[in-house]
N, C-alpha and C positions, 0 to 999 in steps of 0.2 A: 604822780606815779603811785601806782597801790601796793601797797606796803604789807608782810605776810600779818596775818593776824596774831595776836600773843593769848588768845583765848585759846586753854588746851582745853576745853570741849570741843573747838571747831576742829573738823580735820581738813588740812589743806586739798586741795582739788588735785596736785599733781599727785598726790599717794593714792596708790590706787588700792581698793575695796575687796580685800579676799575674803570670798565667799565662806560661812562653817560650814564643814561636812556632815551634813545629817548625818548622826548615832545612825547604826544600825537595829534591828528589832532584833532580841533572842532568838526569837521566834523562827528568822530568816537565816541562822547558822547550820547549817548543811549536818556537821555535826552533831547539835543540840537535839536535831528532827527524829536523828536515827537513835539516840541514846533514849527519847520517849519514846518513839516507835517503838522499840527493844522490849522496853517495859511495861507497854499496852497490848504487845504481842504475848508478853508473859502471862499475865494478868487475866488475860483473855482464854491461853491453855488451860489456865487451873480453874476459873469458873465454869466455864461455857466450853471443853473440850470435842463435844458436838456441831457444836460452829466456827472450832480454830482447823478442825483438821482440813478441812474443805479449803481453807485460805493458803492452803500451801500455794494455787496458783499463782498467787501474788506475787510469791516470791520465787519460781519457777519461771515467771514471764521473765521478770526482770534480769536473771539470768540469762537468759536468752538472750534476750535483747543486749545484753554485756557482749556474752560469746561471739554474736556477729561479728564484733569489731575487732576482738581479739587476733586471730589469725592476721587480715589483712594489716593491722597496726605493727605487730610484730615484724610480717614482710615490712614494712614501709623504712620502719624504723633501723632493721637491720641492715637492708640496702642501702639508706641515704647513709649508716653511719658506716659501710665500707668504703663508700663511694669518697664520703667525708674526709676519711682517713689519707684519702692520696696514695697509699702505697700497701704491697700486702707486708711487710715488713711492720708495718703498723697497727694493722687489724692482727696479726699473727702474735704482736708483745703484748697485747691485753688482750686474746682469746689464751693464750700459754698462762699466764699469770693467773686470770680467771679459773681454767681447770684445773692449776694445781692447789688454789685457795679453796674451792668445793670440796675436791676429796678430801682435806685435811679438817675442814670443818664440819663435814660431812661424818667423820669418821667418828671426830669427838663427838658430835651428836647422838650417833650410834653407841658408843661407850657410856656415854653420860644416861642413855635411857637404862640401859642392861646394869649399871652398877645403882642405882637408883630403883630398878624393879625389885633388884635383892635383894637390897637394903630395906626397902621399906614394907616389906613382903607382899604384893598384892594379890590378890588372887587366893592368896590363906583363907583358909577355915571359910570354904564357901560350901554350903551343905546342899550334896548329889541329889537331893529331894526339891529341889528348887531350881536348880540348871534349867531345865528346861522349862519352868516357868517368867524366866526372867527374861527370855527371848522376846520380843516386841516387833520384830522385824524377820525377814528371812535374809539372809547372805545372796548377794548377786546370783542369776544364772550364770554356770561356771565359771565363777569367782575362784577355784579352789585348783582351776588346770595351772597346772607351773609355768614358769614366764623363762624361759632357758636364756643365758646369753647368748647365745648364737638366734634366737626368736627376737630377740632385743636391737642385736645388732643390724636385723634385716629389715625391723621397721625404721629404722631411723633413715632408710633410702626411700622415697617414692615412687612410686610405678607411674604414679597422671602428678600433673602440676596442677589441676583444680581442686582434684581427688584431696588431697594436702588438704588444702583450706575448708574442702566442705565436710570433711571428717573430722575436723581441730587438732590434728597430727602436729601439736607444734614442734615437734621436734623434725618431722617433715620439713614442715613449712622454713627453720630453721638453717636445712639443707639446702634448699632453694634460692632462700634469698643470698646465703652467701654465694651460691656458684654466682647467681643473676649479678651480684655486683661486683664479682669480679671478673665477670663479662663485659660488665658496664666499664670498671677500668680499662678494660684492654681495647676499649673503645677511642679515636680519635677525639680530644676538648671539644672542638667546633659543635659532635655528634652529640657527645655525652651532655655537656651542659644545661639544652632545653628540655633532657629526657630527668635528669638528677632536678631541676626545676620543675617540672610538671609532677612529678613523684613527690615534692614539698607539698606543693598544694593540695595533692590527693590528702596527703597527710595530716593536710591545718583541718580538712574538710573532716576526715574521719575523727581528728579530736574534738573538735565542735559537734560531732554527733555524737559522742561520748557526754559531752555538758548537757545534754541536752534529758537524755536519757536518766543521767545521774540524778535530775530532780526529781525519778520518781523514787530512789534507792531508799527514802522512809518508810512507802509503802512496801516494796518489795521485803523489807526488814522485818515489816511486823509481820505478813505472812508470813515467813519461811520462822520466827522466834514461834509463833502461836501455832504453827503445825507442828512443833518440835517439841513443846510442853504440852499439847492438846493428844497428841498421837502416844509420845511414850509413857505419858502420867508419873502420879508420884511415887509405886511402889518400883519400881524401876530404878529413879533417879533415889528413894532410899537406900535400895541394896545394893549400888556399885557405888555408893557415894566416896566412900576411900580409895575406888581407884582414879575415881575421878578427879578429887582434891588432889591425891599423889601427884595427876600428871598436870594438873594445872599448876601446883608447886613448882613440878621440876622443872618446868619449860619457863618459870619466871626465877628460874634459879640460872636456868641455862642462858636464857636474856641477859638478866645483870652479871652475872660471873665472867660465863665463857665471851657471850659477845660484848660484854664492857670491857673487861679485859682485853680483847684485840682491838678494839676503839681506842685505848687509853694509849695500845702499841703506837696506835697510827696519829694521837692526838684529834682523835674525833672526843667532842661532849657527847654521850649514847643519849644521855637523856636530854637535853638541847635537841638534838637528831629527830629525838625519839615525837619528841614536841610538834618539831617542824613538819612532820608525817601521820598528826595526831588524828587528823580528820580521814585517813585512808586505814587510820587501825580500827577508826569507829566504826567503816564502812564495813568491814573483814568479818569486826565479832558481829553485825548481825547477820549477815550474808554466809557465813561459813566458805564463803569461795575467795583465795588468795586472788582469780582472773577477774575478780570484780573490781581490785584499782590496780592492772596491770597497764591501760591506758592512761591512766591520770598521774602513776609516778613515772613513766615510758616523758612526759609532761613538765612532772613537778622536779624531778633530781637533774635535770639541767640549770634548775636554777639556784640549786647550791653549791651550784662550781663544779659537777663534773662534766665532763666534755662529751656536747649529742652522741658523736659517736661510740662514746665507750659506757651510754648509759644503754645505746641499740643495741650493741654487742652482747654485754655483760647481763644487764637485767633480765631479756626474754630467755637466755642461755641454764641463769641462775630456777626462771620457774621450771626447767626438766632436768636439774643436778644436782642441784642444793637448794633439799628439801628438808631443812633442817626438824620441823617442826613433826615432818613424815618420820627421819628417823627416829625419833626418840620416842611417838605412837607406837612403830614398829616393834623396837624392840622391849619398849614396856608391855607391850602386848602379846609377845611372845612366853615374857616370864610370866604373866598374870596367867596364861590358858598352861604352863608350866605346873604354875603352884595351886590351879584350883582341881588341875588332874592328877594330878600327884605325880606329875612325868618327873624323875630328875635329870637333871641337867649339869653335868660338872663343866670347870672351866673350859677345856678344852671343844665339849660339844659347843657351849656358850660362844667361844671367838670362832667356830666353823659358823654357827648360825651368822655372826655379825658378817663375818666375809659375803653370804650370801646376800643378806641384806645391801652390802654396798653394791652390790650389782644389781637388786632386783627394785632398790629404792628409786634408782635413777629410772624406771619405769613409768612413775606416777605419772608422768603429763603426758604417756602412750598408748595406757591402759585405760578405755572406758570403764569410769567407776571410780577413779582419782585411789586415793590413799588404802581404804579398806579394802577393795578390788588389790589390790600391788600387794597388801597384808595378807592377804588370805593364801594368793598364790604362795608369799614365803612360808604360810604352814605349811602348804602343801608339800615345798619342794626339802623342806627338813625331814619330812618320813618319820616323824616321830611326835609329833605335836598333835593332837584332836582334832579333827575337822569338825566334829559337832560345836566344838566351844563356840565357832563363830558365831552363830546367832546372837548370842550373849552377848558379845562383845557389839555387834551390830545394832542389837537393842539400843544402846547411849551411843553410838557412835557421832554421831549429829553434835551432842553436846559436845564431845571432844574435838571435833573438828571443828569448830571454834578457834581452840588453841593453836591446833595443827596449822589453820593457816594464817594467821595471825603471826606465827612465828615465822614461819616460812615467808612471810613478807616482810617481816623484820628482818631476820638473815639475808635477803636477799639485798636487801636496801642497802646494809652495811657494807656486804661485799661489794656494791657496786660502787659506793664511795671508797672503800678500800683500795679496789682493783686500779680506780681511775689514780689513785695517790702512787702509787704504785708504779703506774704506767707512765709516770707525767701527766697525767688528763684532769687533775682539778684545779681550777681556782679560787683557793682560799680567799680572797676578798667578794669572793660573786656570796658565798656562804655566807660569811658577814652583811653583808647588804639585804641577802636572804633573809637571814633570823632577825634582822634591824624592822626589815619592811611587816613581816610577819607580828611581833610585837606591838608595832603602831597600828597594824590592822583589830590587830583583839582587843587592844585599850579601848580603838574606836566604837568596837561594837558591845564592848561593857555597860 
């Protein structure tokens, strides 16, 4: 009879042989691509700005190619997460929660910009003989007509159900999917089941065309970073450079302060979080457009324990309401075209402007043009602010939305981990499992 062997070099035959996981290459971190992309894009504005501007296509397509999936994604995800829910009783406690979290975060956003423009004066001692040189861009065609809430409240209804999706009306689209699913409730099990299944798979289908796409997002990075240093140059990004550091201070003031602080409320780690979504922040600062990981966290925030349906709810909800990173543009923008015209502005003009703002902010995802488009209408509709300053302000705008939406995907994220805690809808152990798997994964590709 054969006896086990007592040589520990020999390994026995019943053990069986796990295979090493090939290291990954740096080179292959999705991440890594775009953070060089970024800086090849730079690089490229300041030498050779004759051959970066023309590369804006780059990153134009690839926007494009993002947007297609946008709209339909958001239908998909918001239907399956009503349908999800079973009941409207369900979807009605985390959409309630949701909106009252926006406005209130919304609001400090709003205050934290306007007390931070005054503070840190911007817009001072800008001299009248250079205004108009400092413009690099022209302000939208009628960028400057006012956006009324009763104009506001009319587009949030659609007239076509196509119309919605091929306009990018997500707040449209928004409208639709919840009636559609809870059509879909009111349907018979036996009916609804192959239709809520067929709808998944559209689903898996559309995020796999998302993956797909996302592997060109280095190239698209460096066009859109090298048309945006090649186009506005360096006496530009000299002469607003203060107001530019101000607001990138204050949005990573409003980051760690205001939204760590409500994380620390809810026992969320911000920076853990912050980690866990590190590769969609990378995506954001070169892309400038929050809709470019609106499919991939629609994806990735189920798998920190909130619940599908209340990340379909809350997330698409969050990009047309809580735009955190819109308001505090807004209103530092306000005070800077304030203090370089010499307009003053006392307290109480100040909180009528903000009132305005909370209703004209929630516009950005209606109004073609995004953020500076929604900006420009609120000079318009205060009757007292300069409509010329815009150009100026349009000039850098590119560089600061950056921030804008970067924040705004930050805020969003948090709220929707918020919201789900809130609602009952997360499971802390899936989170844990999440940041476990995530950490084994970066050792591995170290």
């Amino acid at each position: 009879m054969p006896t086990a062997s007592t040589d520990p070099h020999v390994v026995p035959s019943s053990t069986p042989l796990v295979p090493m996981k090939k290291k990954k290459s740096l080179w292959t971190n999705l991440g890594f691509q775009i953070v060089v992309a970024m800086l090849l894009g730079a690089a490229t504005g300041f030498l050779v700005p004759e051959v970066a501007v023309p590369l804006k296509i780059l990153g134009d397509i690839f926007l494009r190619l993002i947007k297609t999936a946008v709209a339909p994604l958001v239908f998909l995800c918001v239907v399956v997460g009503v349908t999800s829910a079973g009941d409207f009783k369900r979807v009605g406690k985390v959409g309630l929660i949701a909106m009252l979290y926006f406005e209130i975060v919304s609001t400090l956003a709003l205050g934290v910009g306007l007390l931070a423009g005054n503070l840190l004066g911007v817009g001072q001692g800008m001299a009248d003989a250079t205004r108009a040189n400092l413009a690099q861009g022209k302000a939208p065609t009628g960028a400057a007509a006012p956006h009324s809430t009763l104009d506001f409240i009319l587009n949030v209804f659609p007239d076509n159900f196509i119309g919605a999706f091929a306009k990018g009306e997500l707040l449209q689209v928004l409208v639709i999917a919840l009636i559609f699913g809870a059509a879909l409730l009111h349907l018979p099990v036996e009916k609804r089941a192959p239709i809520e299944a067929g709808l998944n798979k559209i689903s898996d289908a559309f995020f796999e065309f998302i993956h797909l796409i996302m592997l060109t997002a280095p190239i698209g990075t460096f066009g859109a970073v090298a048309f945006a240093v090649g186009s506005s140059g360096t006496n530009v990004l000299l002469s607003l450079l203060y107001l530019i550091l101000s607001f990138y201070a204050v949005v990573a003031v409003f980051i760690v302060v205001v939204l760590g602080t409500i994380s620390a409320i809810f026992k969320i780690n911000l920076f853990q979080f912050l980690n866990f979504i590190r590769e969609e922040i990378y995506i954001v600062l070169g892309t400038a457009s929050s809709e470019s990981v609106l499919p991939r966290l629609l994806e990735k925030l189920p798998t920190y324990g909130c619940s599908r349906q209340s990340v379909g709810l809350v997330l698409p909800t969050g990009y047309a309401f809580n735009l955190d990173g819109t308001s505090i543009y807004m209103s530092m923008g306000v005070i800077f075209l304030a203090n370089a015209y010499h307009v003053p502005l006392d307290l109480g003009q100040q909180l009528g402007i903000l009132a305005i703002m909370l209703l004209t902010s929630k516009g950005a995802a209606t109004v073609s043009g995004g953020s500076f488009v929604v900006f420009a209408a609120t000079v318009a509709a205060t009757g007292v602010l300069p409509l010329e300053g815009l150009p100026i302000l349009f000039g850098v705008y590119r560089f600061m939305s950056i921030a804008i939406a970067t924040t705004n995907v930050i805020g969003n994220s948090v709220a929707t981990v918020v919201t789900a805690k809130l609602a009952g809808e997360f499971d802390a152990s899936m989170a844990h499992d999440a940041m476990a798997r995530l950490r084994a994964e970066r050792a591995a590709a170290a």
